[in-house]
VEXMAR-204976 format. One record per residue (C-alpha): x, y, z; residue number from 1. Coordinates in steps of 0.02 Angstrom, whole numbers, plus 32768, in hexadecimal, padded with zeros to 4 digits. Layout:
BEGIN
+------+------+------+-----+
!   xx !   yy !   zz ! num !
+------+------+------+-----+
!    X !    Y !    Z ! NUM !
...
+------+------+------+-----+
# end
This chain:
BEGIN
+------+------+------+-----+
!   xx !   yy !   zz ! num !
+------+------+------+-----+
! CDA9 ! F539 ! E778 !   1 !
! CD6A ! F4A7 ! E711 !   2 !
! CDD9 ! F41D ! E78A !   3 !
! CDB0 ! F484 ! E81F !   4 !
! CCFE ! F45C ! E7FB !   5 !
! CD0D ! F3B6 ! E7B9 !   6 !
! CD5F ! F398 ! E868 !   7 !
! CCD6 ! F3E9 ! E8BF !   8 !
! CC5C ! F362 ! E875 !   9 !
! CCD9 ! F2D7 ! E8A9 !  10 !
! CCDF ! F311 ! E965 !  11 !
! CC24 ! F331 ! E955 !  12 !
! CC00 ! F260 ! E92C !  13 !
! CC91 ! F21D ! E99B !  14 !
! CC23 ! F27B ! EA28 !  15 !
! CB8A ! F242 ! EA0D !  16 !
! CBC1 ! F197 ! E9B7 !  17 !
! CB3E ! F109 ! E9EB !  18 !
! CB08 ! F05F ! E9AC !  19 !
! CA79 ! F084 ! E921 !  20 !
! C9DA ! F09C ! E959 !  21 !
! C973 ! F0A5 ! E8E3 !  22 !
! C900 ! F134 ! E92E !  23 !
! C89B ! F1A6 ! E8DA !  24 !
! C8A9 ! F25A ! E918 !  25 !
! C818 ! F2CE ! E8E3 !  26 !
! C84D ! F38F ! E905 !  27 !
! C7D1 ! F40B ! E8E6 !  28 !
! C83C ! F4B0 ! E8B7 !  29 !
! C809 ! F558 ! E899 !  30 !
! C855 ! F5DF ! E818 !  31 !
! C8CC ! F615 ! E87C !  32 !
! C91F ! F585 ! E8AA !  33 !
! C910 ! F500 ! E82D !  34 !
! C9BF ! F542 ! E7CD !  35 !
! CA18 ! F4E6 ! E86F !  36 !
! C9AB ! F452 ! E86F !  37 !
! C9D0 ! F428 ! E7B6 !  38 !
! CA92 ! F425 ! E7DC !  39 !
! CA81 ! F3CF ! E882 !  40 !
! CA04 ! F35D ! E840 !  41 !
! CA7E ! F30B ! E7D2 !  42 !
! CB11 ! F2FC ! E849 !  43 !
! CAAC ! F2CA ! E8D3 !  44 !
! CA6F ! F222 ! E86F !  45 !
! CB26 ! F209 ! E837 !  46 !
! CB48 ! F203 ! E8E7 !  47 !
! CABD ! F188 ! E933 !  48 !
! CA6F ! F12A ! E89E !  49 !
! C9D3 ! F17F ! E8BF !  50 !
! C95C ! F1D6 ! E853 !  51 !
! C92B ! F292 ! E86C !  52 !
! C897 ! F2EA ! E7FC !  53 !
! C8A0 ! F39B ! E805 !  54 !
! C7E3 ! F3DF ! E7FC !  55 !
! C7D4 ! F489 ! E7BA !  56 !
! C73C ! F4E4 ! E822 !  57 !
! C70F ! F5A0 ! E810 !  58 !
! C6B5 ! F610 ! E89A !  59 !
! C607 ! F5D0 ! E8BC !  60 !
! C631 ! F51E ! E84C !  61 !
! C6B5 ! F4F7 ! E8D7 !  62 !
! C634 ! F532 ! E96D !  63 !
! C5C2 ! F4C3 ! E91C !  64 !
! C627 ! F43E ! E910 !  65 !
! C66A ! F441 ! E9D2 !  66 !
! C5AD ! F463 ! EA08 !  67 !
! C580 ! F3BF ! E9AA !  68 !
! C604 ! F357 ! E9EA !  69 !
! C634 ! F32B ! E931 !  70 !
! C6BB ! F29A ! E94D !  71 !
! C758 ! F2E8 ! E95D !  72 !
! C7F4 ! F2E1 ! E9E4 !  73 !
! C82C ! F386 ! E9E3 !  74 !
! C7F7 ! F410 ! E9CF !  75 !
! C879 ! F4C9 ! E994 !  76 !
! C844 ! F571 ! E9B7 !  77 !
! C85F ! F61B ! EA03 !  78 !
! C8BE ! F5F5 ! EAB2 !  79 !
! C846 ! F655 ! EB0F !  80 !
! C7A7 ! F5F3 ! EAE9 !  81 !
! C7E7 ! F560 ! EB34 !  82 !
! C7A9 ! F56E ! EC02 !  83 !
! C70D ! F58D ! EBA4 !  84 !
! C6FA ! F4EC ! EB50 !  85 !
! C736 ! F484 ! EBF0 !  86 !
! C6BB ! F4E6 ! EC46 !  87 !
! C634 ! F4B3 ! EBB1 !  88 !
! C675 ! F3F5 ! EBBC !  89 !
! C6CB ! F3F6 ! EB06 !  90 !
! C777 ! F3DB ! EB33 !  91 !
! C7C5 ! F382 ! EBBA !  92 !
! C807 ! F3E9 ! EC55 !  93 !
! C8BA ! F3FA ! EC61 !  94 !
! C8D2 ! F3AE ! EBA2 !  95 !
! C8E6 ! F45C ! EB5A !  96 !
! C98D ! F4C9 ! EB31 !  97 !
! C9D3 ! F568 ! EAB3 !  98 !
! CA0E ! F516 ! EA2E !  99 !
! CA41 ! F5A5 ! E9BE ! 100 !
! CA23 ! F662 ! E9A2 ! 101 !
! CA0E ! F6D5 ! E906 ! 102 !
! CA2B ! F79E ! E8FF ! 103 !
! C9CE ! F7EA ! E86C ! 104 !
! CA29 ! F813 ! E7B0 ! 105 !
! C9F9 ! F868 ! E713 ! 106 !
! C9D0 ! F83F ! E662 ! 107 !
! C9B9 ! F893 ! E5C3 ! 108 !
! C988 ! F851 ! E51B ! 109 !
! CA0F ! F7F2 ! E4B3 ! 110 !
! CA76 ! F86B ! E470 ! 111 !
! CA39 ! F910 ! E4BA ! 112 !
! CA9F ! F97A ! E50A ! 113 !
! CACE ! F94D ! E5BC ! 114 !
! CAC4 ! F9EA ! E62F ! 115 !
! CB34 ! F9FE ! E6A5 ! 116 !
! CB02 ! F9BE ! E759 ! 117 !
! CBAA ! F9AC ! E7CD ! 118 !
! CB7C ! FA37 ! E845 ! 119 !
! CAEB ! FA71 ! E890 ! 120 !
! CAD9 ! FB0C ! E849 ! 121 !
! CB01 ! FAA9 ! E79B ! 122 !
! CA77 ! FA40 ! E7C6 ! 123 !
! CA05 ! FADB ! E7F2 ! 124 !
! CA2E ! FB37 ! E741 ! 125 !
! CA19 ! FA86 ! E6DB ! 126 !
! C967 ! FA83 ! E73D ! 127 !
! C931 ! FB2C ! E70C ! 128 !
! C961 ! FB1F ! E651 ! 129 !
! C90B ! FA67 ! E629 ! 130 !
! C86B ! FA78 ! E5C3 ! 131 !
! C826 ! F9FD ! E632 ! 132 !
! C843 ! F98D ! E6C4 ! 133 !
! C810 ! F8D6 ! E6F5 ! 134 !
! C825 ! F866 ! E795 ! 135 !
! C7DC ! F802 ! E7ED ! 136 !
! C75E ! F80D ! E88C ! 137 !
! C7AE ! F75F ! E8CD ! 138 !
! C856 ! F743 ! E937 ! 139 !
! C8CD ! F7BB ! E929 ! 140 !
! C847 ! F82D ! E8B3 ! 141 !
! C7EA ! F897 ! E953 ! 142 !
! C8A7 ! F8C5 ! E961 ! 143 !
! C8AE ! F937 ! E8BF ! 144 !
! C827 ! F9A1 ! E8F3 ! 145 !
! C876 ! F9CD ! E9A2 ! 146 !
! C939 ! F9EB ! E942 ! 147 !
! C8E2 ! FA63 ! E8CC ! 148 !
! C89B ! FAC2 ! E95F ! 149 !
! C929 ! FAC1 ! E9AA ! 150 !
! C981 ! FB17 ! E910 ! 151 !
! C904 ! FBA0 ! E8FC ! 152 !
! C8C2 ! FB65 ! E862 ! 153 !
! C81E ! FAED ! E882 ! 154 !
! C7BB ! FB96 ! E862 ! 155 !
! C806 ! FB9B ! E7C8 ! 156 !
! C7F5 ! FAFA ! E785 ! 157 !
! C770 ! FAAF ! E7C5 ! 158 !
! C700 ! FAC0 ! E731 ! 159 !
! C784 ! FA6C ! E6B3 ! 160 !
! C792 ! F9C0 ! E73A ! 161 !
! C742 ! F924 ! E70B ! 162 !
! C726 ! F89C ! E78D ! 163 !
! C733 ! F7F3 ! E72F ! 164 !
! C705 ! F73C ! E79A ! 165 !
! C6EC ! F6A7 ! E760 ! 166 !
! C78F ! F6B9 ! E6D0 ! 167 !
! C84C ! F6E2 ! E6C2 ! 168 !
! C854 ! F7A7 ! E6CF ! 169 !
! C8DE ! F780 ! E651 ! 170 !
! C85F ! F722 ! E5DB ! 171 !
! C7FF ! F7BE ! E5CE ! 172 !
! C898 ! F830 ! E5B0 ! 173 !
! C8BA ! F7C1 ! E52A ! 174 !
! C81D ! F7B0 ! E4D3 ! 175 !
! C828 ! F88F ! E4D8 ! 176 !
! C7A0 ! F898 ! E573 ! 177 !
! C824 ! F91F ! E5CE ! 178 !
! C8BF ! F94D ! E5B4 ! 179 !
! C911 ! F923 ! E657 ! 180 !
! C8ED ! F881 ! E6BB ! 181 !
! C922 ! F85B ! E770 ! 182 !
! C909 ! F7D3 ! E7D2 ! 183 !
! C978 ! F74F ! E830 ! 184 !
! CA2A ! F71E ! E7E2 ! 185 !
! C9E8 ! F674 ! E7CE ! 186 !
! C961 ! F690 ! E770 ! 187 !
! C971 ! F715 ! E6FF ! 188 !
! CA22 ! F6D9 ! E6B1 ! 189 !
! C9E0 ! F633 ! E655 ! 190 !
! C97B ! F67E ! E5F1 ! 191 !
! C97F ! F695 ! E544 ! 192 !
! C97A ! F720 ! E4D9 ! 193 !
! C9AB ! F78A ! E56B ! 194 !
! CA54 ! F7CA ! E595 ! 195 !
! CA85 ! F7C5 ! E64E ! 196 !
! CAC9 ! F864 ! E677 ! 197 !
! CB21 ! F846 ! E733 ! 198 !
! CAD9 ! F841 ! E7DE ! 199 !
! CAA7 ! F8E7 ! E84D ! 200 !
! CB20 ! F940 ! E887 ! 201 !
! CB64 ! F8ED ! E944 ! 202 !
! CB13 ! F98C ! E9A5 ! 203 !
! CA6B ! F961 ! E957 ! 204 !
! CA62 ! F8A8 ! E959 ! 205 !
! C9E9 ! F844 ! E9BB ! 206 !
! C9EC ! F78A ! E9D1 ! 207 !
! C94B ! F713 ! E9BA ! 208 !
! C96C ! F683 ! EA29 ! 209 !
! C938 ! F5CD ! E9F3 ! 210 !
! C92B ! F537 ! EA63 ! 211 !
! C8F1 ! F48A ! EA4F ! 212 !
! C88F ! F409 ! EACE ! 213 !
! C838 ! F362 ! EAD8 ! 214 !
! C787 ! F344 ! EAB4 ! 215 !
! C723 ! F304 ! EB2A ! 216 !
! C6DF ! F2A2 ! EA98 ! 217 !
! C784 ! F249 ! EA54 ! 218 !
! C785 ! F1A2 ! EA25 ! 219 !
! C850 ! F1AE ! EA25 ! 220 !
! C88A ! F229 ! EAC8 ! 221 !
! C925 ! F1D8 ! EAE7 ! 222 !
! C96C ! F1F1 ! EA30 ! 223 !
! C913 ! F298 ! EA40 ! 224 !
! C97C ! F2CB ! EAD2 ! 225 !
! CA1A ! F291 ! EA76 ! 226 !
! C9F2 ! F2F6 ! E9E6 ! 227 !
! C9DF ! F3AF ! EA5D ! 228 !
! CA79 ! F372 ! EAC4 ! 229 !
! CAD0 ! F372 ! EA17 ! 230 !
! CA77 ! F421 ! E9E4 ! 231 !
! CAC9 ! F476 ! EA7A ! 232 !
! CB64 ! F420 ! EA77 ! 233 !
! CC0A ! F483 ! EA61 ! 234 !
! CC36 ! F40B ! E9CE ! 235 !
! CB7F ! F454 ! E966 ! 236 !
! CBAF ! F506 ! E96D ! 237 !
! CC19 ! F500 ! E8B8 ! 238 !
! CB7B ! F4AF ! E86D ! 239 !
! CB0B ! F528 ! E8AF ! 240 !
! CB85 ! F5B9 ! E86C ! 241 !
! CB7A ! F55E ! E7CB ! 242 !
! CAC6 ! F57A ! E7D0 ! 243 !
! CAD5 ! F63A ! E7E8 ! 244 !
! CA99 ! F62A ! E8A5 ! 245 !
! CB18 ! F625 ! E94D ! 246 !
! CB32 ! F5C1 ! E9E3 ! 247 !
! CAEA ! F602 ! EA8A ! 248 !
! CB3D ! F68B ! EADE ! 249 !
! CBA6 ! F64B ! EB6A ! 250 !
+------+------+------+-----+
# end
């Protein structure tokens, strides 16, 4: 595994090999996708000479940002929202693609016991025994509510959920805020102090889609386009699956 992905990263740069630049590429990146922006990031600038900074914005911070036309090339988010901000005149028409997508996981504190989660009805038991739930209200997080209707039990649990924004679910389940986190594979493995316990079972997964595009206000569009013709590139996926996230489905 360790050649097959130190090959990976050798295909990746003889793809996208160039003369250096010297660009500057400014992505703004949400929660959910910034895990497969830090690995790309670095492979991306081995490739080209160029320089990317990964910006870390959360909910309203990265509206705010995009409303403000804050310098920046490109811009990561939920794949949905992007004919939205071509329609608003924040990123270039045509520039944007899915780059990478995330089904949700679950974490316990370091150490706890991890319940058992490989089957639906697994998953439905392990629900109705926590002392307490968390996820988030973000991405994949609407999700949770509709599984747990699904499986009977939202009746039963609603009053031991806690929605959490703006942090790692898995930073709360490790600081003792619930007893059971989930949120997107992505994000909630990282963290310390919490033990990730394995994604939901296939039957119950969801995706959250990510994309990429252009800003309208980008000082460096050409080296931004290189960088989300890389993102979606065949050669990315092992990086991305480094990262906890997965290529597009085909």
């Amino acid at each position: 595994m360790k050649h097959a992905g130190i090959a990976a990263v050798i295909g990746l740069c003889a793809v996208f090999a160039a003369p250096a630049r010297g660009a500057e590429i400014v992505i703004l990146a949400n929660q959910g996708a910034i895990s497969g922006l830090r690995d790309l990031a670095p492979a991306f600038e081995k490739a080209t000479g160029d320089k990317v900074v990964v910006k870390f914005e959360v909910g309203a911070e990265m509206t705010k940002a995009i409303d403000d036309n804050e310098p920046a090339d490109i811009v990561s988010n939920l794949f949905e929202g992007f004919p939205d901000l071509v329609k608003r005149g924040k990123v270039v028409a045509g520039s944007f693609a899915e780059f990478a997508r995330a089904g949700n996981g679950v974490a316990v504190r370091a150490g706890a016991p991890k319940p058992d989660i490989s089957t639906p009805e697994a998953f439905k038991q392990a629900m109705l025994n926590a002392k307490s739930i968390g996820h988030s209200d973000n991405g994949t997080g609407p999700f949770n509510t509709a599984v747990f209707k699904r499986l009977g039990i939202y009746d039963q649990i609603k009053d031991k959920i806690k929605i959490i924004n703006g942090t790692p679910v898995a930073r709360v389940v490790a600081e003792g805020g619930v007893e059971i986190g989930i949120q997107q594979t992505n994000v909630i493995q990282p963290v310390p102090g919490a033990d990730y316990v394995g994604p939901l079972p296939a039957e119950l997964t969801e995706y959250g889609h990510f994309g990429m595009g252009v800003q309208t206000v980008s000082k460096a569009p050409d080296a931004a386009r290189a960088f989300i013709a890389f993102a979606t590139s065949p050669e990315a996926a092992p990086l991305l699956r480094k990262s906890a996230m997965e290529p597009p489905a085909k």
